[in-house]
C-alpha positions as a Markdown table, in Angstrom:
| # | Residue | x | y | z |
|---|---|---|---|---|
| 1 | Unk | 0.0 | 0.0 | 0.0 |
| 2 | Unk | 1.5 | 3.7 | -0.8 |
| 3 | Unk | 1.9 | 6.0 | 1.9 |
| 4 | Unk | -0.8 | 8.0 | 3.2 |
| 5 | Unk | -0.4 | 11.0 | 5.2 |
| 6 | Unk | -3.0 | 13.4 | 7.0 |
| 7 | Unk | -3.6 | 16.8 | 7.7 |
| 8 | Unk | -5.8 | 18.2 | 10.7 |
| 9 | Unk | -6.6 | 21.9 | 10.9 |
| 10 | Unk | -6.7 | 23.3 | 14.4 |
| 11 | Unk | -5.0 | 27.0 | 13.9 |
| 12 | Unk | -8.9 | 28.8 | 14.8 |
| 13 | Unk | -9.6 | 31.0 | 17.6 |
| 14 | Unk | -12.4 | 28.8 | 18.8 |
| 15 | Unk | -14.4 | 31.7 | 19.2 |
| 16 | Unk | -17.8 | 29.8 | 19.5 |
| 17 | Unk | -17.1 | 27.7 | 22.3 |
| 18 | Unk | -16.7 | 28.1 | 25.7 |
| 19 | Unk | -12.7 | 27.1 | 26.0 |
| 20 | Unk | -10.4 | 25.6 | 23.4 |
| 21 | Unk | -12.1 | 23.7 | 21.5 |
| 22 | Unk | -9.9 | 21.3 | 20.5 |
| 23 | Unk | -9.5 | 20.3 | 24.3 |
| 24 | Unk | -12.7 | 20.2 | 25.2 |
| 25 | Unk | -13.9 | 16.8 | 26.4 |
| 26 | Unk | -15.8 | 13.7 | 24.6 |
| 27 | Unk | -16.8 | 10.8 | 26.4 |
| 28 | Unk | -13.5 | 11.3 | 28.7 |
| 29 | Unk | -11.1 | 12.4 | 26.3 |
| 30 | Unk | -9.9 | 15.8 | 24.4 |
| 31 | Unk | -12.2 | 16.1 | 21.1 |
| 32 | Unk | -9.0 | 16.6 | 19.0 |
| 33 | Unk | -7.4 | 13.0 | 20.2 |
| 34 | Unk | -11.3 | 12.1 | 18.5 |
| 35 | Unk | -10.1 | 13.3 | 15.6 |
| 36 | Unk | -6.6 | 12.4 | 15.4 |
| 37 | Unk | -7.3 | 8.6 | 16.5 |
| 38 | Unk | -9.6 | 8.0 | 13.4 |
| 39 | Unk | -6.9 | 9.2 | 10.4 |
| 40 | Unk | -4.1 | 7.5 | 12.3 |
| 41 | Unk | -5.9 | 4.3 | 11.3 |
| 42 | Unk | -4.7 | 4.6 | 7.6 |
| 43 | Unk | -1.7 | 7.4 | 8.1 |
| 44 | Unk | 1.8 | 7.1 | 8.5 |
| 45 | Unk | 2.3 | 10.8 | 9.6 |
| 46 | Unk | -0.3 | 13.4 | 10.8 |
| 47 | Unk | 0.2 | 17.3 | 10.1 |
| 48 | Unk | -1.9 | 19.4 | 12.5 |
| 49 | Unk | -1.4 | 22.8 | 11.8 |
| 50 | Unk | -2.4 | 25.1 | 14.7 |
| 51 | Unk | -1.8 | 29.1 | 15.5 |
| 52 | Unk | -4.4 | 29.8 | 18.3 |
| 53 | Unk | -3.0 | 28.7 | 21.7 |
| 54 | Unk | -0.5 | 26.5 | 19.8 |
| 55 | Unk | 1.4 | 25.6 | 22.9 |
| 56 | Unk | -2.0 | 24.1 | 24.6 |
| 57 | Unk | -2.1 | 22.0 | 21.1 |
| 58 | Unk | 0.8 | 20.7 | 20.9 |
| 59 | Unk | 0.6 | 19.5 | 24.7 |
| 60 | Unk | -2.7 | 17.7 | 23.4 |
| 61 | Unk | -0.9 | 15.7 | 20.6 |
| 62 | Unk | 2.3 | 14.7 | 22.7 |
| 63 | Unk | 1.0 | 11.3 | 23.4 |
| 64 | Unk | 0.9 | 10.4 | 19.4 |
| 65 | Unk | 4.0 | 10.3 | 17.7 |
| 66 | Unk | 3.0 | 10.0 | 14.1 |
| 67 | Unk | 1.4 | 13.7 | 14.7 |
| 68 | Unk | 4.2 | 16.8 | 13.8 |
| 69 | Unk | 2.3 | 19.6 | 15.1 |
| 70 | Unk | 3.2 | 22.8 | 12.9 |
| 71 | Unk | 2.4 | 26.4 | 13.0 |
| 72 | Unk | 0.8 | 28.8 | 10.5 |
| 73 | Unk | 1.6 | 31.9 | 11.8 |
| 74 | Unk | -0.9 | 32.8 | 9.4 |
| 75 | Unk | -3.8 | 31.6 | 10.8 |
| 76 | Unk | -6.0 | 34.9 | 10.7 |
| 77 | Unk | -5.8 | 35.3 | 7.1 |
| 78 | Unk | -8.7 | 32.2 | 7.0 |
| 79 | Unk | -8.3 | 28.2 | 7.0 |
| 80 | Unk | -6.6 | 27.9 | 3.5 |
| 81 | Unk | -3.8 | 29.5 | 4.9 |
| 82 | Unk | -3.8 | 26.7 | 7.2 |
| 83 | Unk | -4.1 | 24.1 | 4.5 |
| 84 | Unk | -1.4 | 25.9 | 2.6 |
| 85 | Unk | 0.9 | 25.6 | 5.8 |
| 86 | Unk | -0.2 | 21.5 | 6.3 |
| 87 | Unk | -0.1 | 20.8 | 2.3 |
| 88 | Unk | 3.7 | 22.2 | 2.4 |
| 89 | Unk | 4.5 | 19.2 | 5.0 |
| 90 | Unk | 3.2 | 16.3 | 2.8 |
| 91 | Unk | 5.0 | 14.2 | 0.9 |
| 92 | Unk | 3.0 | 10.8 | 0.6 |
| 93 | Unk | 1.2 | 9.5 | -2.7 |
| 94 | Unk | -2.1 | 10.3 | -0.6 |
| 95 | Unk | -3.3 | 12.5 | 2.1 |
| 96 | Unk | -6.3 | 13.4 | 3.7 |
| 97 | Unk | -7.6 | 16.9 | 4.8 |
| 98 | Unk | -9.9 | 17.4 | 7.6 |
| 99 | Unk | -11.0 | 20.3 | 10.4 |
| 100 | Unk | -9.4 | 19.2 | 14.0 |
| 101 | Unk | -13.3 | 19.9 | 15.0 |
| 102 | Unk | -14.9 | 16.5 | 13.3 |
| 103 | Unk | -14.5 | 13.8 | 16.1 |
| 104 | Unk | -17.5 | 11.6 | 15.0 |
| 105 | Unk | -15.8 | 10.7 | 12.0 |
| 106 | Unk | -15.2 | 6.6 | 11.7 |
| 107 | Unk | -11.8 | 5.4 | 10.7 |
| 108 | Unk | -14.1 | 3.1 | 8.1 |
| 109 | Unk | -14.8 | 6.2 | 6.2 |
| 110 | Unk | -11.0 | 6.7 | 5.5 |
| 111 | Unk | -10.9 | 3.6 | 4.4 |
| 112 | Unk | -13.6 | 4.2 | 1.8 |
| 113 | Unk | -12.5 | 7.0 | 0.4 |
| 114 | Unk | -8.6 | 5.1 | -0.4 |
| 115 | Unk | -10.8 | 2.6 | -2.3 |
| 116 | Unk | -11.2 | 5.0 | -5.0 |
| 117 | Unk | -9.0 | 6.4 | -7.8 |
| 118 | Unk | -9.5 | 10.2 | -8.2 |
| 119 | Unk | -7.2 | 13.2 | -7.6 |
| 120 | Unk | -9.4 | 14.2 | -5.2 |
| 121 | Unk | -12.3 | 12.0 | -3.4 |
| 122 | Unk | -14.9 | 13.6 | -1.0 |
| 123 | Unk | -17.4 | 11.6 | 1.0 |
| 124 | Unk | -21.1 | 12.5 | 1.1 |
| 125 | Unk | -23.9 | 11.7 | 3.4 |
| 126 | Unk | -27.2 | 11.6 | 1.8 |
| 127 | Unk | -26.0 | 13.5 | -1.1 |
| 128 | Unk | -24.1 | 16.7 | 1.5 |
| 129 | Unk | -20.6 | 16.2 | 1.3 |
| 130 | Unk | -18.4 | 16.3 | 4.2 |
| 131 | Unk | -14.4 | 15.6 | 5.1 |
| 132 | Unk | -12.2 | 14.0 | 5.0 |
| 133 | Unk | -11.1 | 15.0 | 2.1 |
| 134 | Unk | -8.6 | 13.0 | 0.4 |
| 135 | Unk | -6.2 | 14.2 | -2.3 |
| 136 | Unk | -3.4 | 12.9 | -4.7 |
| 137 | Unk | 0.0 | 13.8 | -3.1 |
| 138 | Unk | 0.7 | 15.0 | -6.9 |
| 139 | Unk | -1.7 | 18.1 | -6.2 |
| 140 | Unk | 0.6 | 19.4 | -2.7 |
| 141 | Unk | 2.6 | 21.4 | -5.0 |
| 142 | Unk | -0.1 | 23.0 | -6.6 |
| 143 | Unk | -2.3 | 23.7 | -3.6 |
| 144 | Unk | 0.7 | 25.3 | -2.2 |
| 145 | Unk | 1.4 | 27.9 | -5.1 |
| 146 | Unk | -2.3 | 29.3 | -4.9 |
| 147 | Unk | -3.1 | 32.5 | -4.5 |
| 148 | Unk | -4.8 | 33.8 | -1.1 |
| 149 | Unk | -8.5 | 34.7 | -3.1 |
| 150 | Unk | -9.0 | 30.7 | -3.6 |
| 151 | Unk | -10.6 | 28.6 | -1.1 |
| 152 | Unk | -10.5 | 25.2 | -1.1 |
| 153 | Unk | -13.7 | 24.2 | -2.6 |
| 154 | Unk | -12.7 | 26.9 | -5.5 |
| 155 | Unk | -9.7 | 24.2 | -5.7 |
| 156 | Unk | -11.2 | 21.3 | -5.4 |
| 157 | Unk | -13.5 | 22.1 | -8.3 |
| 158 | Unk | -10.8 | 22.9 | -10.5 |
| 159 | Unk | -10.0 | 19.3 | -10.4 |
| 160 | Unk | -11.5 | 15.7 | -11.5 |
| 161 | Unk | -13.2 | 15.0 | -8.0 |
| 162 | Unk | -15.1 | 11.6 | -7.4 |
| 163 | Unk | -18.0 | 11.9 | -4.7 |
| 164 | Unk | -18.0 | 8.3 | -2.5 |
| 165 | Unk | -21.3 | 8.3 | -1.0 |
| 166 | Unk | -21.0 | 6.8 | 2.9 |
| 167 | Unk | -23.3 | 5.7 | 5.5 |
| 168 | Unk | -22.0 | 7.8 | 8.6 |
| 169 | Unk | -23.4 | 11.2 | 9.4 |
| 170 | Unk | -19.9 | 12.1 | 11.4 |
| 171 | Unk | -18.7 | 13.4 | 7.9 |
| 172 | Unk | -21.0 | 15.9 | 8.4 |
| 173 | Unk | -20.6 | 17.0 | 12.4 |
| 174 | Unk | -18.3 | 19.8 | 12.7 |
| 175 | Unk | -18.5 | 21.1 | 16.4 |
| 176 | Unk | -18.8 | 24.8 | 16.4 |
| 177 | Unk | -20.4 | 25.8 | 19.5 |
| 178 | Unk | -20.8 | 24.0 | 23.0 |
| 179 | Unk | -24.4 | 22.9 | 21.7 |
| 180 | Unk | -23.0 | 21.3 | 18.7 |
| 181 | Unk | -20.7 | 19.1 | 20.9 |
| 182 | Unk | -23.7 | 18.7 | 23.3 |
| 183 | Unk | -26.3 | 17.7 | 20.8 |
| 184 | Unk | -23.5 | 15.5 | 18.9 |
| 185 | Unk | -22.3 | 13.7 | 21.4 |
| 186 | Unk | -25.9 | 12.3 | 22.3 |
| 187 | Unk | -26.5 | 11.7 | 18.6 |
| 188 | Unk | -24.0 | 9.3 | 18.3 |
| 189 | Unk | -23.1 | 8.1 | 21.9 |
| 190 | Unk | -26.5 | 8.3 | 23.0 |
């Protein structure tokens, strides 16, 4: 099997939640381990970029060594800065892209995504699409060299995209606020 690497975003301010987001708790454990636990499943190496309270971050991830937390000093200039920053880190055949705040996503979901053969495959949920995201490591360089007026769906449909439809509505949970993470966690832990 080729290499596959990751990328988690986590540079935001969190300005929607109570505390840091990425450290608030999930059934017993910082939501960002969530995240990180499901794309270490198929990845050699993790990039989580941070910015906001980047020390606190980094002390989250120390207990997983295939994550290299990096810094986009950045940040405030929006989150494809940050996937700039992580993109500039990658050098596997494959990676995935996904927001640090999307712990209800199932390591299965990765899995059906690097059964497909597209530069860029994107998982849906009754026809919404949601991350991960996963890219051909060919368009790193690319990415990289964009100018600061794209976004990464402007990107993405630049490119020949496959849509994998999967049956798990975590691709879709993004935790935002303390209600998302409230109304989340007894949607799928119930």
């Amino acid at each position: 099997m080729n290499r596959v690497e990751g990328i988690i975003l986590a540079a935001g301010y969190s300005s929607r939640t109570s505390s840091f987001k990425h450290a608030l708790m999930l059934e017993g454990r910082p939501l960002i381990h969530w995240t990180i636990e499901a794309m270490a499943s198929v990845c050699s190496h993790i990039v989580m970029v941070g910015g906001y309270r980047i020390k606190e971050l980094k002390n989250l991830c120390k207990t997983f060594p295939q994550v290299e937390v990096v810094e986009n000093t950045n940040f405030e200039a929006g989150m494809f800065s940050s996937v700039k920053t992580g993109v500039s880190y990658i050098k596997a055949d494959r990676f995935f892209l996904i927001p640090g705040d999307m712990p209800f996503v199932d390591g299965s979901v990765y899995l059906s995504l690097l059964a497909a053969d597209s530069q860029v495959v994107i998982p849906a949920y009754c026809e919404t699409r949601g991350h991960p995201v996963l890219f051909d490591g060919a368009l790193a360089r690319e990415i990289t060299e964009c100018t600061s007026d794209i976004t990464l769906k402007d990107f993405i449909n630049t490119k020949n995209y496959t849509i994998i439809s999967v049956d798990h509505k975590g691709i879709l949970a993004d935790v935002d606020t303390d209600g998302d993470l409230d109304k989340f966690t007894e949607e799928f832990f119930g």
